[in-house]
KOLDO-485330 format. One record per residue (C-alpha): x, z, y; residue number from 0. Coordinates in Angstrom, 2 decimals, padded with zeros to 5 digits. Layout:
<atom><x>X</x><z>Z</z><y>Y</y><pos>NUM</pos></atom>
...
This chain:
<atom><x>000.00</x><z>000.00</z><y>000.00</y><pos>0</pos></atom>
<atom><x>001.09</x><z>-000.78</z><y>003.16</y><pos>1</pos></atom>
<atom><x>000.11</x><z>001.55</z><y>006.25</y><pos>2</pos></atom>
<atom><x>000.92</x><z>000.69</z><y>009.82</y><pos>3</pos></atom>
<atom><x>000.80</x><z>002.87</z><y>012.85</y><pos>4</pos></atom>
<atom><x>001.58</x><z>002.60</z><y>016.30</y><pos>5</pos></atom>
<atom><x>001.84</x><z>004.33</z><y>019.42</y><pos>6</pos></atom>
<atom><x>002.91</x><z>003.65</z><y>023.26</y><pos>7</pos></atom>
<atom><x>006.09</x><z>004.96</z><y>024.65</y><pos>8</pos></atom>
<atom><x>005.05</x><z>008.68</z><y>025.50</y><pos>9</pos></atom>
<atom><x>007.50</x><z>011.39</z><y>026.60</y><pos>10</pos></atom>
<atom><x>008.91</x><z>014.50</z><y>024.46</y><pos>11</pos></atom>
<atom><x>005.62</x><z>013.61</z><y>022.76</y><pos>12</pos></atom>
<atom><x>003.06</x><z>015.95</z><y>021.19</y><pos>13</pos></atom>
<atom><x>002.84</x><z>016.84</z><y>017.41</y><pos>14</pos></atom>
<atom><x>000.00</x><z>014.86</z><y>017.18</y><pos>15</pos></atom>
<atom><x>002.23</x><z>011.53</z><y>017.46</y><pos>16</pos></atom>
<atom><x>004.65</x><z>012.79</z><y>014.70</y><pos>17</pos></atom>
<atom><x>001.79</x><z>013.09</z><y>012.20</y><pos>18</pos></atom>
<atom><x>000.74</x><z>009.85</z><y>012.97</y><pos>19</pos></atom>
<atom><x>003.88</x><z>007.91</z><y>012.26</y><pos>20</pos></atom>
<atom><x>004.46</x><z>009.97</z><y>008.91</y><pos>21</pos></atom>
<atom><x>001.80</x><z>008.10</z><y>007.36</y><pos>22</pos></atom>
<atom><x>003.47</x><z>004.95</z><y>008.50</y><pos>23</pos></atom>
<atom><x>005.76</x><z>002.52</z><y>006.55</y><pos>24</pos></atom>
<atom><x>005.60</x><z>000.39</z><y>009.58</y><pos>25</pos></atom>
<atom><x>005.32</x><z>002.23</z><y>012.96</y><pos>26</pos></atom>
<atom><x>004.57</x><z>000.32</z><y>016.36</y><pos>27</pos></atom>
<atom><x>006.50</x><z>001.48</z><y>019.37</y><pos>28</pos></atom>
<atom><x>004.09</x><z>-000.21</z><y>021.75</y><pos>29</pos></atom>
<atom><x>006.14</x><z>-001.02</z><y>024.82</y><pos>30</pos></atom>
<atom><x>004.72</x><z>-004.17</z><y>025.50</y><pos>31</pos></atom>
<atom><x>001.46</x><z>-002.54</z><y>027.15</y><pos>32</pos></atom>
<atom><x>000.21</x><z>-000.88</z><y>030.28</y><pos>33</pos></atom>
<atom><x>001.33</x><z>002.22</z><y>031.34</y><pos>34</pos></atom>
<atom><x>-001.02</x><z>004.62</z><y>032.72</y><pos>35</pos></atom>
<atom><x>-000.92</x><z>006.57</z><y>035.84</y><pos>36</pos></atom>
<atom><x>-001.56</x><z>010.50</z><y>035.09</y><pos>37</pos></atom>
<atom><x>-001.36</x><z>009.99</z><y>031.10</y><pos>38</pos></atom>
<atom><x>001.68</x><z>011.19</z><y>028.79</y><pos>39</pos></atom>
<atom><x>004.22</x><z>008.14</z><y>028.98</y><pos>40</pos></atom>
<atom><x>005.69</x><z>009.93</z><y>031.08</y><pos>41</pos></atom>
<atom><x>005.46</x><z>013.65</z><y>031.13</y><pos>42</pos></atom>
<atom><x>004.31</x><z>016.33</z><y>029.01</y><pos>43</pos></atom>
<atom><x>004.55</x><z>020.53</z><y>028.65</y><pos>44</pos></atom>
<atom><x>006.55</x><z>023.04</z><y>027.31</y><pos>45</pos></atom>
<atom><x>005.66</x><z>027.28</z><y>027.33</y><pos>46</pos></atom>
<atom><x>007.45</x><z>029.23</z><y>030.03</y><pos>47</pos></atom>
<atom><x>008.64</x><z>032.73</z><y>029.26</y><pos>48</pos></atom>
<atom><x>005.79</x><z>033.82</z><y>032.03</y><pos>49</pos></atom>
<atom><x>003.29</x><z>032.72</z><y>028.88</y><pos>50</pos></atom>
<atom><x>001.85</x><z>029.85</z><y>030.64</y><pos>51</pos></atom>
<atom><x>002.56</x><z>025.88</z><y>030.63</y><pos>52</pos></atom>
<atom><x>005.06</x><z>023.83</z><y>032.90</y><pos>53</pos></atom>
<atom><x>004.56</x><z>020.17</z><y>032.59</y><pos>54</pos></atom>
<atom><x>007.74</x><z>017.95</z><y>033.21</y><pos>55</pos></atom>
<atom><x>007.53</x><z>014.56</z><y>034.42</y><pos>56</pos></atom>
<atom><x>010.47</x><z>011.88</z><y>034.75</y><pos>57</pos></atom>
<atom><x>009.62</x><z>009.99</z><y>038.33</y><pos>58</pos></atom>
<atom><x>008.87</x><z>006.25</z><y>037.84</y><pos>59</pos></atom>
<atom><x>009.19</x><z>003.68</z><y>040.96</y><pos>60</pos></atom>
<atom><x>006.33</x><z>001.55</z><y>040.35</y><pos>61</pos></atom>
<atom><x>006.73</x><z>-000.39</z><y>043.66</y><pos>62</pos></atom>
<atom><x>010.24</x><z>-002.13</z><y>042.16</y><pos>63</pos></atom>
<atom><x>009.27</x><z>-002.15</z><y>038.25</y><pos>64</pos></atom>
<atom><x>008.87</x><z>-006.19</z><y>037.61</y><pos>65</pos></atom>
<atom><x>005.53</x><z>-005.20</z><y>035.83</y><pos>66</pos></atom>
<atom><x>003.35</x><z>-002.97</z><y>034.78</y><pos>67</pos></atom>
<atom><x>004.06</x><z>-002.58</z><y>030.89</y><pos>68</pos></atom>
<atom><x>006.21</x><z>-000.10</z><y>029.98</y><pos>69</pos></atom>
<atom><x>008.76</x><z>-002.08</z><y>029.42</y><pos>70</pos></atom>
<atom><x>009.57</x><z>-003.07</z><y>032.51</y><pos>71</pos></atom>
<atom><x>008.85</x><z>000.90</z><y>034.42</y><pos>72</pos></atom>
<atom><x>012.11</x><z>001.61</z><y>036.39</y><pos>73</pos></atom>
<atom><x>012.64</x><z>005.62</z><y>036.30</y><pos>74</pos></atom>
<atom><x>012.58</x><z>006.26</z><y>040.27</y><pos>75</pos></atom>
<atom><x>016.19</x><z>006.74</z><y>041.25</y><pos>76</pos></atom>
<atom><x>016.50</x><z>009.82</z><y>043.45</y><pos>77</pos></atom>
<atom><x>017.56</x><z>010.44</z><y>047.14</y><pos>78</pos></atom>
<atom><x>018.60</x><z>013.98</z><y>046.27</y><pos>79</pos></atom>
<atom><x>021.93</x><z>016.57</z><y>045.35</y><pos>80</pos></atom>
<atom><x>022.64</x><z>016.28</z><y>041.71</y><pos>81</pos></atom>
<atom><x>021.74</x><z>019.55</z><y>041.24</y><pos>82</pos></atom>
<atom><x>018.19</x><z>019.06</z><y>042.06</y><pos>83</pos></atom>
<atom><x>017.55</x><z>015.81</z><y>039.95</y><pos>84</pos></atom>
<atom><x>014.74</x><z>015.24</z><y>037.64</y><pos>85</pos></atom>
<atom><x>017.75</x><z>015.22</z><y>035.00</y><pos>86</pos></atom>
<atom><x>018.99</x><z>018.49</z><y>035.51</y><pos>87</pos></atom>
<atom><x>015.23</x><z>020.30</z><y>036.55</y><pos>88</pos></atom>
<atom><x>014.39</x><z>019.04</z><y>033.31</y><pos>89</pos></atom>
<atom><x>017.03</x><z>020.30</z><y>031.45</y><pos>90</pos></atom>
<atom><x>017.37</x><z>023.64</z><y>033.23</y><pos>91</pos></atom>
<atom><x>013.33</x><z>024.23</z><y>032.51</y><pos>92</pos></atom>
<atom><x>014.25</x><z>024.17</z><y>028.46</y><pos>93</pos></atom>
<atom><x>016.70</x><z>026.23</z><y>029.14</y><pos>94</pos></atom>
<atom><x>014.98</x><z>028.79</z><y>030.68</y><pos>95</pos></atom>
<atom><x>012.03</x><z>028.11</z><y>028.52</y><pos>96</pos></atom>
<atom><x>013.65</x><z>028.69</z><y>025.20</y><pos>97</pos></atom>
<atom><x>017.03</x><z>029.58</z><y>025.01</y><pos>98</pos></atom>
<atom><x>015.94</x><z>033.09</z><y>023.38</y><pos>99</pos></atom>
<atom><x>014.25</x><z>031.23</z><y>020.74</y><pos>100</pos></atom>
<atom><x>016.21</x><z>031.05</z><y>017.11</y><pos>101</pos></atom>
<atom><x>016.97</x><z>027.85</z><y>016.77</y><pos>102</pos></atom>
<atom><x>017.61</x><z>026.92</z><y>020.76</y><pos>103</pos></atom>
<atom><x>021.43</x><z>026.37</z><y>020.43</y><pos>104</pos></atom>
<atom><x>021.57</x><z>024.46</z><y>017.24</y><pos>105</pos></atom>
<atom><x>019.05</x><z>021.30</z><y>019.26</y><pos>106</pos></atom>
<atom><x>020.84</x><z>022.55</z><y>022.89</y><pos>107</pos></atom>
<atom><x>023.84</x><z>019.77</z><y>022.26</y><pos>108</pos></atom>
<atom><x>021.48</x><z>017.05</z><y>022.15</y><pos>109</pos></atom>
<atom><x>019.23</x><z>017.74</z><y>025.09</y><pos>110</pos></atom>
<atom><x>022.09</x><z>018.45</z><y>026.72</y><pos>111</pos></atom>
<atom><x>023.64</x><z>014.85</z><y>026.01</y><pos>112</pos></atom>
<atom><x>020.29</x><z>012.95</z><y>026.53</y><pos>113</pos></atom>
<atom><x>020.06</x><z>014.81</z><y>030.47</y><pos>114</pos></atom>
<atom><x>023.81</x><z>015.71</z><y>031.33</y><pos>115</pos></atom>
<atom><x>025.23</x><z>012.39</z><y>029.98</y><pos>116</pos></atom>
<atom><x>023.24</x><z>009.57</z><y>031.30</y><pos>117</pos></atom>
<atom><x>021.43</x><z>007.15</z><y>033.23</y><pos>118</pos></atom>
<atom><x>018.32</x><z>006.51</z><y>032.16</y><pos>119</pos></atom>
<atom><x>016.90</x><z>003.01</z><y>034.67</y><pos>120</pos></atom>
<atom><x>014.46</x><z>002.04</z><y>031.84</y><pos>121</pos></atom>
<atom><x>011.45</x><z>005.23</z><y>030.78</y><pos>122</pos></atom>
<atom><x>011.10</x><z>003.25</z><y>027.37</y><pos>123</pos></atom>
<atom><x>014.69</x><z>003.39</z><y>026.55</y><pos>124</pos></atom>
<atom><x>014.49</x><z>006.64</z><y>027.42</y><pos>125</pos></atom>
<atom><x>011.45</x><z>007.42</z><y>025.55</y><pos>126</pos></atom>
<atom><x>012.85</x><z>005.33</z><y>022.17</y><pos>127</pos></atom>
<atom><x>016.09</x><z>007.70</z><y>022.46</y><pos>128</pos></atom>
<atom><x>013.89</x><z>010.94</z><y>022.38</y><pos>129</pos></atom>
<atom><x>011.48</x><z>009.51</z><y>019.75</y><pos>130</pos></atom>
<atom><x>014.55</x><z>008.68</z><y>017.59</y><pos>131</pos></atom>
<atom><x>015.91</x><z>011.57</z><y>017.10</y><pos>132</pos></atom>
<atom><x>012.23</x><z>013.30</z><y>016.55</y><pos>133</pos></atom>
<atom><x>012.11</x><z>010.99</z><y>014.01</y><pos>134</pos></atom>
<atom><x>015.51</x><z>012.42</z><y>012.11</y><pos>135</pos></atom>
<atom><x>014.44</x><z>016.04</z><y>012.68</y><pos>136</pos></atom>
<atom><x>011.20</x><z>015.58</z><y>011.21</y><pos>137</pos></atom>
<atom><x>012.55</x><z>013.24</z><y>008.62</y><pos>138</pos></atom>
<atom><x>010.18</x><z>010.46</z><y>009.39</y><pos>139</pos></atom>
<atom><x>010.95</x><z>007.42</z><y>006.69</y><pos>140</pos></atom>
<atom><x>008.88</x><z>004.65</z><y>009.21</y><pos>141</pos></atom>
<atom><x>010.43</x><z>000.95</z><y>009.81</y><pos>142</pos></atom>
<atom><x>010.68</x><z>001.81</z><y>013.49</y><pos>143</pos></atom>
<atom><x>009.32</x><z>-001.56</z><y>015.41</y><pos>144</pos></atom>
<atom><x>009.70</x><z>-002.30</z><y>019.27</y><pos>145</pos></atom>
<atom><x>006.98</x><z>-004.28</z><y>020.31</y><pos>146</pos></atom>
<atom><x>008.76</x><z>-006.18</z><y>023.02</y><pos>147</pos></atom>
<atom><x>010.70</x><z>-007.60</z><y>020.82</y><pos>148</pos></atom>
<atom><x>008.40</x><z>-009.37</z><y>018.66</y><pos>149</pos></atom>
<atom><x>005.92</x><z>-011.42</z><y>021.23</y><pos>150</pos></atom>
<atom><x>002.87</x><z>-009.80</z><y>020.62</y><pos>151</pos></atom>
<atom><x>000.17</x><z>-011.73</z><y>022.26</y><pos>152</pos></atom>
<atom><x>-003.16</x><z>-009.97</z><y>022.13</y><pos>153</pos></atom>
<atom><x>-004.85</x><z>-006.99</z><y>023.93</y><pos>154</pos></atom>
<atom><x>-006.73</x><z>-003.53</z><y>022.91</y><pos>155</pos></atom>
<atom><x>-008.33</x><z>-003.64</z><y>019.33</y><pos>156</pos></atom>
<atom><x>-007.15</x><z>-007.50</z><y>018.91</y><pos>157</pos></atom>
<atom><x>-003.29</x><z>-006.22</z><y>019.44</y><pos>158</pos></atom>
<atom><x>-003.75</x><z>-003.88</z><y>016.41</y><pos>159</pos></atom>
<atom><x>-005.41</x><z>-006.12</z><y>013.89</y><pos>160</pos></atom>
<atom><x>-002.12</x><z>-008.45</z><y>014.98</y><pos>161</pos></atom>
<atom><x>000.22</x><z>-005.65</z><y>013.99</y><pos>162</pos></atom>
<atom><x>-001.90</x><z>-005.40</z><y>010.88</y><pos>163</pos></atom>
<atom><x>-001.45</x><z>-008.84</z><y>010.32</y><pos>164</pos></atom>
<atom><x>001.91</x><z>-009.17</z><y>011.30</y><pos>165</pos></atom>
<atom><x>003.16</x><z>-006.66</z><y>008.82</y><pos>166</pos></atom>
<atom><x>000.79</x><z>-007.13</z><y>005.99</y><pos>167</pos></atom>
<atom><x>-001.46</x><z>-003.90</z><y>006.71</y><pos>168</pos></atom>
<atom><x>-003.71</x><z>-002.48</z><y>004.11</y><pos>169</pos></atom>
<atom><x>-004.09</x><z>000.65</z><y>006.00</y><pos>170</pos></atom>
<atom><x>-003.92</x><z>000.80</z><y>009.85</y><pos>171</pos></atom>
<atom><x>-004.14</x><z>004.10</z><y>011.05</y><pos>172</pos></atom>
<atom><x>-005.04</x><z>004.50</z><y>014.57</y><pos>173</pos></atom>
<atom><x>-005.91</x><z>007.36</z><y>017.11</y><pos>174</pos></atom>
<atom><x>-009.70</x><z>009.15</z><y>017.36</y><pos>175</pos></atom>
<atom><x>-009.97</x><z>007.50</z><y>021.21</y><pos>176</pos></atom>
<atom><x>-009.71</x><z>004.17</z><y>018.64</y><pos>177</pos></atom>
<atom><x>-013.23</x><z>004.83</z><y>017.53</y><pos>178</pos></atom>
<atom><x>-014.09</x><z>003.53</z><y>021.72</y><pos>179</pos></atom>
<atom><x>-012.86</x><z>000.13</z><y>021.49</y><pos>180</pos></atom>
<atom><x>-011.63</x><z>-000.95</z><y>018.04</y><pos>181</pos></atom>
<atom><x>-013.84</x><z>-003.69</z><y>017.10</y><pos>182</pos></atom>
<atom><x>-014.17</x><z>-002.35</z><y>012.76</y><pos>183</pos></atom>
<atom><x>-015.77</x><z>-005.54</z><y>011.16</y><pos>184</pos></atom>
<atom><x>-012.47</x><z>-007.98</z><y>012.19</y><pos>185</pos></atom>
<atom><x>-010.50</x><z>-005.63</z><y>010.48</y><pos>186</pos></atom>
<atom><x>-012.99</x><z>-005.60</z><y>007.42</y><pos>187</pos></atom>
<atom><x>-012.87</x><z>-009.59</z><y>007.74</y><pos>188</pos></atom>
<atom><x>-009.03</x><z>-009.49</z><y>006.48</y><pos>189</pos></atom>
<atom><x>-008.95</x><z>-006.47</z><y>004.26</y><pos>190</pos></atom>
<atom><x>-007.67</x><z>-003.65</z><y>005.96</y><pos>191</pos></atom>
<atom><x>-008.76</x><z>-000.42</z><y>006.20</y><pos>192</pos></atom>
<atom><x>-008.83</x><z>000.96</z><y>009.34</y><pos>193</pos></atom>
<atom><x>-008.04</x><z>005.28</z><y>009.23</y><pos>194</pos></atom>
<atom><x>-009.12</x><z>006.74</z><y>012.72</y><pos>195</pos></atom>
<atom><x>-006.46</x><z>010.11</z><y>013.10</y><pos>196</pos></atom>
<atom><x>-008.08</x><z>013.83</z><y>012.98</y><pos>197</pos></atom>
<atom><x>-004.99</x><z>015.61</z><y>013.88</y><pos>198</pos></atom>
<atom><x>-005.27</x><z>019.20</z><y>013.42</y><pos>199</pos></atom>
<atom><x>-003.13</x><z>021.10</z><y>015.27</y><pos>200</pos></atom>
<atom><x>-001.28</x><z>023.99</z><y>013.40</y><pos>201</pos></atom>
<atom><x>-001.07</x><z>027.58</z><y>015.09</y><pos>202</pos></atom>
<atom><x>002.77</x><z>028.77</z><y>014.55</y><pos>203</pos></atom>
<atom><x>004.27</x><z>031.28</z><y>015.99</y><pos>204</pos></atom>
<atom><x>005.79</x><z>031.57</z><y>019.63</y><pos>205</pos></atom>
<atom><x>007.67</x><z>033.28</z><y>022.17</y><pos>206</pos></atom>
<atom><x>006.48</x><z>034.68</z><y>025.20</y><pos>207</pos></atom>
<atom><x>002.86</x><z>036.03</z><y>024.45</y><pos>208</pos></atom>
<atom><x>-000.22</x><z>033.93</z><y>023.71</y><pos>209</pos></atom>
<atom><x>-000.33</x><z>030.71</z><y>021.53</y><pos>210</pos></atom>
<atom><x>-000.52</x><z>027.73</z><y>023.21</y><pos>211</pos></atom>
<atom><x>-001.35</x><z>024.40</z><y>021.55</y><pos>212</pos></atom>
<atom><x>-000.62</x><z>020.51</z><y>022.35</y><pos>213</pos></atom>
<atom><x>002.56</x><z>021.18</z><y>023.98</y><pos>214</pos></atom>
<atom><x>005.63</x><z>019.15</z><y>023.49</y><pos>215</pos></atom>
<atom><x>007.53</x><z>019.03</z><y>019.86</y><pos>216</pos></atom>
<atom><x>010.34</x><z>020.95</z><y>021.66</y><pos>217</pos></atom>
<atom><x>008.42</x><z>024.20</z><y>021.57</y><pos>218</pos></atom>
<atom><x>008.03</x><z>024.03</z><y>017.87</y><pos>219</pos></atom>
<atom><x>011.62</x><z>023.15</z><y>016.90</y><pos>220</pos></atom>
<atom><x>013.30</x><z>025.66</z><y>019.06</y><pos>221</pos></atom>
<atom><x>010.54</x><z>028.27</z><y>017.68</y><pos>222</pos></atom>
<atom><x>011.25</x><z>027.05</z><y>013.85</y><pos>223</pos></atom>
<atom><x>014.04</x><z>024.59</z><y>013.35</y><pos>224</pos></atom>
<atom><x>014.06</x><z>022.84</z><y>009.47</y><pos>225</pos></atom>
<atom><x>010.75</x><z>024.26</z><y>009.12</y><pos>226</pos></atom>
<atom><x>009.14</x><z>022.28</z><y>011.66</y><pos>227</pos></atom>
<atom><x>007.92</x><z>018.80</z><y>009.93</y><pos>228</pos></atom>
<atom><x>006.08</x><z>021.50</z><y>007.21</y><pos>229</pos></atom>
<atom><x>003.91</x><z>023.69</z><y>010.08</y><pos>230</pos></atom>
<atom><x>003.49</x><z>020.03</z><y>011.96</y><pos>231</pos></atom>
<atom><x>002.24</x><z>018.15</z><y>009.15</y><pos>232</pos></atom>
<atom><x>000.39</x><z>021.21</z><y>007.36</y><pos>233</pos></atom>
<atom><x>-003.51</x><z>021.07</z><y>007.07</y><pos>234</pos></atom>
<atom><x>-003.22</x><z>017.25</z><y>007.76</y><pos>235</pos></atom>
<atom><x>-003.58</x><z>014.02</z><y>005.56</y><pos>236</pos></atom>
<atom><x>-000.58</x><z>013.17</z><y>004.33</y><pos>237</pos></atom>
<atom><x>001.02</x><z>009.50</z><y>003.04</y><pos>238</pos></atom>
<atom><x>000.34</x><z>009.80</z><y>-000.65</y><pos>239</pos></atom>
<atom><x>-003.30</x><z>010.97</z><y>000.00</y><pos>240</pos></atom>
<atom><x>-004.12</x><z>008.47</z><y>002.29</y><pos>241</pos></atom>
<atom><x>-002.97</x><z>005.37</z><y>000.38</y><pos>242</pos></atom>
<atom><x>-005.18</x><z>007.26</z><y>-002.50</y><pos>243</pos></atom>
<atom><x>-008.47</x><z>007.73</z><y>-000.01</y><pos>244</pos></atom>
């Protein structure tokens, strides 16, 4: 059985993402649509230690992107100290956010690398390098596919019966907000089932009172390391069960 996923570019993205592409053997990286004002592509939340939320969000310059899709979405280059660029506030907030939590200093190096050691101009390359390495600590075994690079030509529920196509889908799994637009019967037309996501969130434990849910994966590797794919995949459908549904 072949399953294929997909998702847009989204940054430090939510569990709810990394569920998705472990039922994938094929897994879209949809940079070759819009991005959306106010939406996750790019920002999302970690816990503070006062208990609450603090979203981060990488500036994008809009005016001088040569398009709209996320491709082409220039990260907004700064008129400001070093000390006080998105790069470092970003990294300073994890810091400060969890570097009492166990397993802070054996992740610290990369974050450390990806803020302190580059120049991100693109937010999908930046977005792919995150989403790459959530893949190896989660040990996600997906075909990883950038959408830009293979000429995708149709829109909305017509673009994923052409990644179903294009990779010889039996399976497509696609979000719950799918349900609004995917048109069912075109998929039925060619054979594939189409699996509309349920993700169920898993309560683990954290620092700094109260849980909080549908933050960034961050907050549950720093709070649990290894044993992070198990609590983010746990009460969910996995792989094996859904090519048996």
């Amino acid at each position: 059985m072949m399953v294929v996923s997909g998702h847009q570019p989204v940054y430090l993205p939510w569990l709810g993402l990394i569920h998705k592409a472990s039922l994938a053997d094929v897994f879209v990286f949809m940079d070759d649509v819009q991005y959306l004002e106010q939406d996750w592509n790019n920002r999302n939340r970690i816990k503070t230690p006062q208990g609450g939320s603090l979203w981060l969000t990488v500036p994008v310059d809009l005016k001088n992107s040569s398009s709209r899709l996320l491709k082409d979405i220039l990260i907004k280059e700064e008129n400001l100290p070093p000390a006080k660029t998105w790069q470092i506030n970003h990294w300073n907030s994890l810091r400060m956010a969890y570097t009492k939590t166990p397993f802070f200093k054996q992740y610290a190096p990369y974050f450390e690398w990806l803020y302190m050691e580059n120049k991100w101009i693109f937010l999908s390359d930046l977005n792919l390098a995150i989403l790459n390495k959530v893949f190896e600590w989660f040990q996600i075994d997906t075909t990883l596919v950038i959408a830009s690079q293979n000429n995708f030509k149709e829109l909305k529920s017509d673009l994923v019966l052409e990644h179903g196509l294009c990779f010889n889908a039996d399976i497509i799994v696609t979000g719950a907000l799918g349900r609004d637009y995917i048109q069912a019967d075109d998929f039925k037309k060619h054979g594939i089932d189409l699996i509309y996501q349920d993700y169920r969130h898993p309560v683990y434990k954290q620092k700094f009172g109260g849980f909080i849910s549908h933050l960034s994966f961050v907050d549950l590797l720093f709070n649990h390391g290894p044993e992070s794919r198990g609590i983010c995949l746990r009460g969910n459908i996995c792989k094996e069960e859904l090519c048996k549904a």
